[in-house]
ZATINU-525976 format. One record per residue (C-alpha): residue number from 0; residue in one letter; x, y, z. Coordinates in nm, 2 decimals. Each point is the difference from the previous one (the first is absolute). Layout:
N
  seq  type       X       Y       Z
  NUM     A       X       Y       Z
...
end
This chain:
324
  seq  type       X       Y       Z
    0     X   10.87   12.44   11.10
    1     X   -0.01   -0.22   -0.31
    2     X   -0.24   -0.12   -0.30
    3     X   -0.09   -0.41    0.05
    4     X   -0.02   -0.19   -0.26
    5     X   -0.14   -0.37    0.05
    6     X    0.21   -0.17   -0.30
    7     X   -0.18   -0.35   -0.04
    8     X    0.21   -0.25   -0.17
    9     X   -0.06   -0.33   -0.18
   10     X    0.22   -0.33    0.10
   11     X    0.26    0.30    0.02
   12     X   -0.12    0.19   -0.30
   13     X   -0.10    0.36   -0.06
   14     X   -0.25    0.05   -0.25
   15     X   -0.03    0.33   -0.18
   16     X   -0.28    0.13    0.21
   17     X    0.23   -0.01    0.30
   18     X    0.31    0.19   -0.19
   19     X   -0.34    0.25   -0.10
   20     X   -0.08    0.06    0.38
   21     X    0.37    0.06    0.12
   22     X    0.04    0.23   -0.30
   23     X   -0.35    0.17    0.10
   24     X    0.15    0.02    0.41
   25     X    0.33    0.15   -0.12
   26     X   -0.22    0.28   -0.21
   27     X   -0.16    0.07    0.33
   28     X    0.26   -0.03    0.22
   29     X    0.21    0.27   -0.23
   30     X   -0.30    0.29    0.10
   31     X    0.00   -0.10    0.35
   32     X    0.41   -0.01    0.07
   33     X   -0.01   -0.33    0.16
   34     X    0.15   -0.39   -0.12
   35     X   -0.20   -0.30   -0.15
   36     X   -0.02   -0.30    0.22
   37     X   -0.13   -0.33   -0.14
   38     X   -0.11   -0.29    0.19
   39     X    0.00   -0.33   -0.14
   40     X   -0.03   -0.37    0.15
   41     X    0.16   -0.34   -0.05
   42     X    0.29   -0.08   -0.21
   43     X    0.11    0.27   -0.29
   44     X    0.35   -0.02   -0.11
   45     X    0.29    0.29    0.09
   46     X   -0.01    0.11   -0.35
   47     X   -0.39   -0.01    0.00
   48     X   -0.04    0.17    0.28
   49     X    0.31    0.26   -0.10
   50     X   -0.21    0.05   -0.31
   51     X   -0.25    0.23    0.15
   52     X    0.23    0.19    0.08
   53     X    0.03    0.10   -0.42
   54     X   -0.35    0.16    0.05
   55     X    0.05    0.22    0.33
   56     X   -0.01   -0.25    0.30
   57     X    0.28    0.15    0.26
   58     X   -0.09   -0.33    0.21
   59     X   -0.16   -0.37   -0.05
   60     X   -0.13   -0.15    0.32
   61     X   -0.03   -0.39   -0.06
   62     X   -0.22   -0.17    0.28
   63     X   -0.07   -0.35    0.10
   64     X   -0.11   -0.20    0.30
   65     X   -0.27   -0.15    0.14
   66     X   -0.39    0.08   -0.18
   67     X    0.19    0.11   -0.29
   68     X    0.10   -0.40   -0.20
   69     X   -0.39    0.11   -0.15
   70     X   -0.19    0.31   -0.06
   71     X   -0.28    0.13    0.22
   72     X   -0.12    0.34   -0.01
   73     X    0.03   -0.03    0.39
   74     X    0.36   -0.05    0.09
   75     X    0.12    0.18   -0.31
   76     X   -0.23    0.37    0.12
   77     X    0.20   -0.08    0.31
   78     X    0.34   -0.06   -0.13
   79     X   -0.06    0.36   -0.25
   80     X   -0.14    0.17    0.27
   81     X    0.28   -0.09    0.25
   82     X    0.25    0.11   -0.28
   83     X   -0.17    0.32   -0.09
   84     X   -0.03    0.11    0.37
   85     X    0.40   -0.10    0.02
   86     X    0.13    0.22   -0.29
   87     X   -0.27    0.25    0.07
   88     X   -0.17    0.01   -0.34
   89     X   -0.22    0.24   -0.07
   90     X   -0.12   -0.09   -0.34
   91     X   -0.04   -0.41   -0.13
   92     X   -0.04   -0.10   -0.29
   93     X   -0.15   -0.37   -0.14
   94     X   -0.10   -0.10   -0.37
   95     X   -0.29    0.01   -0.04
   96     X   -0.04   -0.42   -0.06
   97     X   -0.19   -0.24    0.20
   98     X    0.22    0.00    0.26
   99     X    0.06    0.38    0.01
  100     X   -0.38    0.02    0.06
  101     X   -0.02   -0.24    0.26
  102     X    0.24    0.18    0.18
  103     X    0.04    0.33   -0.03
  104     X   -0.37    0.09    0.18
  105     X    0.10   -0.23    0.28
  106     X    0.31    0.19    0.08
  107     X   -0.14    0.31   -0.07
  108     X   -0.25   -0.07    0.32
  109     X    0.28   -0.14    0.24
  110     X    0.23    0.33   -0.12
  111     X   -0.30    0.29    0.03
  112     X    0.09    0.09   -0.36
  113     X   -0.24    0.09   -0.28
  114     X    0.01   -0.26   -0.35
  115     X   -0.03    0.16   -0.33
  116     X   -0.05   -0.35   -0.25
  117     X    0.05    0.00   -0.34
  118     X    0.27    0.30   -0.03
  119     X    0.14    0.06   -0.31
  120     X    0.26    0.32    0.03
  121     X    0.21    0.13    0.23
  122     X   -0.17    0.21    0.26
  123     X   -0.03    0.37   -0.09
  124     X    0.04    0.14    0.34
  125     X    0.05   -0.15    0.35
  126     X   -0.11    0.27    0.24
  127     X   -0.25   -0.16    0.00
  128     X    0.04   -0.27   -0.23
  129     X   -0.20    0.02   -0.36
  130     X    0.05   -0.31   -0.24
  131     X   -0.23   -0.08   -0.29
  132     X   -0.13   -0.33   -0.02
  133     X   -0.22   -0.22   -0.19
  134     X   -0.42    0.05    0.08
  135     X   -0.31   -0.15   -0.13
  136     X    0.15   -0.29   -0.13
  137     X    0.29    0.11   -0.17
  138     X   -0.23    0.30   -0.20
  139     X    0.12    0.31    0.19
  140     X    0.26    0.12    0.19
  141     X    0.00    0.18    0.33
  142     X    0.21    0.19    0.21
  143     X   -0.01   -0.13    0.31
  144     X    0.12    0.16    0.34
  145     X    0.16   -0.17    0.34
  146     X    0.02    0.22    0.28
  147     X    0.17   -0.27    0.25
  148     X    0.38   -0.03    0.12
  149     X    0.06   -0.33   -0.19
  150     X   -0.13   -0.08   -0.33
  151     X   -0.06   -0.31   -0.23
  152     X   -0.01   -0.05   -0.37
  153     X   -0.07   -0.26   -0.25
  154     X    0.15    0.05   -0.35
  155     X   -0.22   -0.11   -0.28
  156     X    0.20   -0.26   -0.23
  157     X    0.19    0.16   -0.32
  158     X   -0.11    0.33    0.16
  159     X    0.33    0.14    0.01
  160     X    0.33   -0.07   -0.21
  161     X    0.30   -0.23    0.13
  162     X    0.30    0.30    0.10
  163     X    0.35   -0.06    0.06
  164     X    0.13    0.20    0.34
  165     X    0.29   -0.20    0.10
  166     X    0.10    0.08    0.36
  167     X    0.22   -0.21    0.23
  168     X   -0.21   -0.27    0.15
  169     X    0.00   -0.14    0.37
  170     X   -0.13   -0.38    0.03
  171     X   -0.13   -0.02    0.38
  172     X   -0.13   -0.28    0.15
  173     X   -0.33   -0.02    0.24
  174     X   -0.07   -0.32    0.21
  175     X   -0.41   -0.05    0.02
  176     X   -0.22   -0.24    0.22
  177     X   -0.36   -0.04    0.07
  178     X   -0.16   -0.26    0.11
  179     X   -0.18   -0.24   -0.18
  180     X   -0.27    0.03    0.32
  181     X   -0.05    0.38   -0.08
  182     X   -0.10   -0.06   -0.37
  183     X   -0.36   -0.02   -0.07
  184     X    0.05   -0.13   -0.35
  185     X    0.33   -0.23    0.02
  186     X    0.07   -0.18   -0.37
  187     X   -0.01   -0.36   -0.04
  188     X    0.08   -0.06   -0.38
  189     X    0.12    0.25   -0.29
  190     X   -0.02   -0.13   -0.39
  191     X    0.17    0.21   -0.20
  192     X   -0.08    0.04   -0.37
  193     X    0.26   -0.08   -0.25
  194     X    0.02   -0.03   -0.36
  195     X   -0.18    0.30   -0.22
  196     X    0.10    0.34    0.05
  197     X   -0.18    0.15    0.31
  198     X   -0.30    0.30   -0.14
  199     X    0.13    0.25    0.25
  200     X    0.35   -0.03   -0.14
  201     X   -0.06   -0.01   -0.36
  202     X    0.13    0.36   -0.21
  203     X   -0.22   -0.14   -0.23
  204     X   -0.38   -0.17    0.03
  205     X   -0.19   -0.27   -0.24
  206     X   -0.37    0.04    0.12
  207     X   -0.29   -0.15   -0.16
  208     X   -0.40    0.00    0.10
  209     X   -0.28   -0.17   -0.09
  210     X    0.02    0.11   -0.37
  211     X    0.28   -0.29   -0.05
  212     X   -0.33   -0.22    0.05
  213     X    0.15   -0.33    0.17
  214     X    0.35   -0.11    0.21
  215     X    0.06   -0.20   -0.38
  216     X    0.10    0.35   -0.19
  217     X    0.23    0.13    0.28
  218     X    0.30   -0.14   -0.25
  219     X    0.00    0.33   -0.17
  220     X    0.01    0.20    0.31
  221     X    0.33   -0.24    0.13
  222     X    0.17    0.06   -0.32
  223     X   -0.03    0.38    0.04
  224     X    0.10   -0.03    0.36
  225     X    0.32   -0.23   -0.11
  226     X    0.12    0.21   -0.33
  227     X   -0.03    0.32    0.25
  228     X    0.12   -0.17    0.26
  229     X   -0.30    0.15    0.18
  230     X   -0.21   -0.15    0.30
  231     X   -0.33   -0.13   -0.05
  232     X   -0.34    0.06    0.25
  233     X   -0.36    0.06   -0.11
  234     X   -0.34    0.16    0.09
  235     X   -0.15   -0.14    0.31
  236     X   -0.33   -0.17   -0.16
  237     X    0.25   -0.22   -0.17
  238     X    0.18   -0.09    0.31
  239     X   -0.34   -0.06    0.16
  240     X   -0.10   -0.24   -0.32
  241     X    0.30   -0.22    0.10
  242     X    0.15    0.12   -0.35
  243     X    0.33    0.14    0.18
  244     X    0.12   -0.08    0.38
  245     X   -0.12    0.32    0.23
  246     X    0.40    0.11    0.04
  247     X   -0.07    0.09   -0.37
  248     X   -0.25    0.27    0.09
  249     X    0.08    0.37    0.04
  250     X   -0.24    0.31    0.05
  251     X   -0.16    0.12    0.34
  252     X   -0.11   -0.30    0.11
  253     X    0.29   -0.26   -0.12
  254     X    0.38    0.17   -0.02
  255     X    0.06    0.33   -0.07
  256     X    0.27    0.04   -0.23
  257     X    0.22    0.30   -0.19
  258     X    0.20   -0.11   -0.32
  259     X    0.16    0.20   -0.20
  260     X   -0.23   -0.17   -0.29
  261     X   -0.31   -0.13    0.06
  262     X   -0.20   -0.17   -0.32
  263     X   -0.36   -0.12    0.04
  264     X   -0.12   -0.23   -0.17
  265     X   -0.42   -0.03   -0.03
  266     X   -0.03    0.15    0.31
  267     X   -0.28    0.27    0.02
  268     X    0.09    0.22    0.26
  269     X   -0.16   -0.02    0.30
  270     X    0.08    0.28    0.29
  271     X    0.07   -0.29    0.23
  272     X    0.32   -0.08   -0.24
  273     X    0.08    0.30   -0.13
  274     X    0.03    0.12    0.38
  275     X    0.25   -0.28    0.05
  276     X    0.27    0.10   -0.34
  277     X   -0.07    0.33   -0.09
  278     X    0.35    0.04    0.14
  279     X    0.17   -0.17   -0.28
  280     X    0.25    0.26   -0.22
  281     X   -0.20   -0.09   -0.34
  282     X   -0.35   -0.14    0.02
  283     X   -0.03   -0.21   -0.36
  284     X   -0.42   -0.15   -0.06
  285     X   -0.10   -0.21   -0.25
  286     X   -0.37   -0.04   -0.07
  287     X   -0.29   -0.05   -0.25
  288     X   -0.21    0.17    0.20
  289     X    0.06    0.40   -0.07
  290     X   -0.21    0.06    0.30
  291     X    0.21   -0.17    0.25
  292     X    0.09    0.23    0.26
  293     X    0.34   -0.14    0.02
  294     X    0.13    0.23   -0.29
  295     X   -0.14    0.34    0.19
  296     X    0.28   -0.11    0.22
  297     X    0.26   -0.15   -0.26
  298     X    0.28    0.20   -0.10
  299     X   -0.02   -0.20   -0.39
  300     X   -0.28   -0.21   -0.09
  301     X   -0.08   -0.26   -0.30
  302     X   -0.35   -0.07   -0.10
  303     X    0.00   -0.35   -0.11
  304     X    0.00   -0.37    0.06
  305     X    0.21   -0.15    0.29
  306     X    0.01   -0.30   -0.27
  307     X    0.15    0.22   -0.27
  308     X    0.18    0.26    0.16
  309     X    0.22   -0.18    0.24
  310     X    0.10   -0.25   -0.22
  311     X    0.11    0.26   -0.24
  312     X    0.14    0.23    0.26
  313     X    0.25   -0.30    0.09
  314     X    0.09   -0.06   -0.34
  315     X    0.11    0.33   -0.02
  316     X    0.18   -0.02    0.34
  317     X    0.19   -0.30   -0.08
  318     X    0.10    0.17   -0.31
  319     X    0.11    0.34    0.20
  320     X    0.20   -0.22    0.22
  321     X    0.17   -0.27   -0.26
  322     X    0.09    0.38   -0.16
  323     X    0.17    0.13    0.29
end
């Protein structure tokens, strides 16, 4: 019996949400009395891989092999299904990031397991299983029930703290083929971004709306980015106006996204953005308009003009920072 973890990594890098999800898998394995097993594919370093192993991973399982060179949701469900079956998982865990929602349903199906998305604490009891998780958008919280022999979670991002569990750590290695023939989607070209800070990776998020008026003002919102060493993204009207490039836009129907500071900048509020960073830590709106529903949701809120206040605000920043 153990707790899989499915540890994505980045040209060999582990970002904090992956060091949150072992943490998160070591919490639950701990109640249950079993080990955490993560699987990870392609080439991680010794030490990289021996670094999960600070959080509560007993074992690393590195794959490769055929199907694998790219990601598709079909060979990689087959690959953590295979795995799971192997070390006889009952409970998996995935964040809860694009590819953590591409495939955690599909091997919930091939595995007979019930999905709880969006979890955000460890589960309160497991017979049967009761984990609270996000609902309606991010506006409630549920506890929800699975009654079946294996179980799935996703962990919402910044959801739960980064804990140090240091146990002795196996590396193991697992040889994987499909063929190319049995793929239904088989990838022909990848372009990875490069450059900026990616939005889902920021601690700290720049956004601005339609308030800022025009792609010529977004000077003041890169200086606040740059002093804070902050991320920028924005609203999605202004990614749809062509004002910022659509990787820019976060809320339910761009990227969903949960810094530990998130500052908005002449943005009003709809549910459809809210929905997508109400996860953020501290929730920071500035606004003219005292209406805008963005502050009913804002943990501290400045009534005034994006054209006065942020230039002010990173006067004062810079001279925080020259202080320090």
């Amino acid at each position: 019996m153990a707790v899989l973890a499915y540890t994505e990594n980045w040209n060999g890098e582990f970002k904090k949400l992956t060091l949150e999800l072992v943490s998160y898998a070591h919490a639950i394995a701990e109640k249950m009395g079993t080990q955490v097993v993560c699987l990870t594919v392609g080439n991680v370093s010794e030490a990289k891989l021996l670094e999960l192993g600070k959080f509560g991973a007993s074992k690393v399982i590195v794959a490769s092999g055929e199907g694998l060179q790219n990601f598709t949701s079909q060979s990689y469900t087959k690959l953590i299904s295979e795995v799971a079956t192997q070390q006889n998982a009952q409970v998996l865990v995935f964040a809860n990031n694009a590819s953590g929602e591409s495939l955690a349903p599909r091997v919930s199906i091939r595995l007979k397991a019930g999905l709880a998305p969006n979890v955000v604490d460890v589960p309160s009891s497991f017979e049967p299983l009761v984990v609270r998780k996000k609902a309606f958008s991010g506006k409630a919280f549920v506890d929800f029930k699975i009654t079946s022999e294996v179980k799935v979670l996703t962990l919402t991002q910044n959801a739960y703290k980064i804990v140090e569990n240091d146990v002795n750590c196996a590396i193991e290695k697992y040889d994987f083929a499909v063929s190319q023939a049995d793929l239904a989607v088989v990838p022909k070209q990848i372009i990875k971004s490069d450059g900026k800070m990616s939005v889902t990776d920021a601690e700290v998020l720049i956004s601005g709306g339609r308030g800022l008026k025009g792609p010529e003002n977004w000077g003041m919102v890169e200086e606040m980015a740059q002093i804070l060493g902050a991320g920028t993204c924005c609203s999605r009207p202004v990614a749809d106006l062509g004002w910022r490039p659509h990787h820019e836009h976060v809320g339910q129907t761009g990227k969903v996204v949960a810094p530990n500071l998130y500052i908005a900048i002449g943005i009003s509020g709809a549910i459809q953005h809210l929905a997508g960073v109400n996860g953020s830590k501290v929730l920071v709106a500035i606004n003219k308009d005292p209406e805008a529903p963005f502050f009913e949701s804002a943990d501290y809120g400045i009534i005034g003009d994006a054209f006065d206040v942020v230039p002010r605000l990173n006067a004062a920043f810079k001279k925080f920072k020259s202080a320090q």
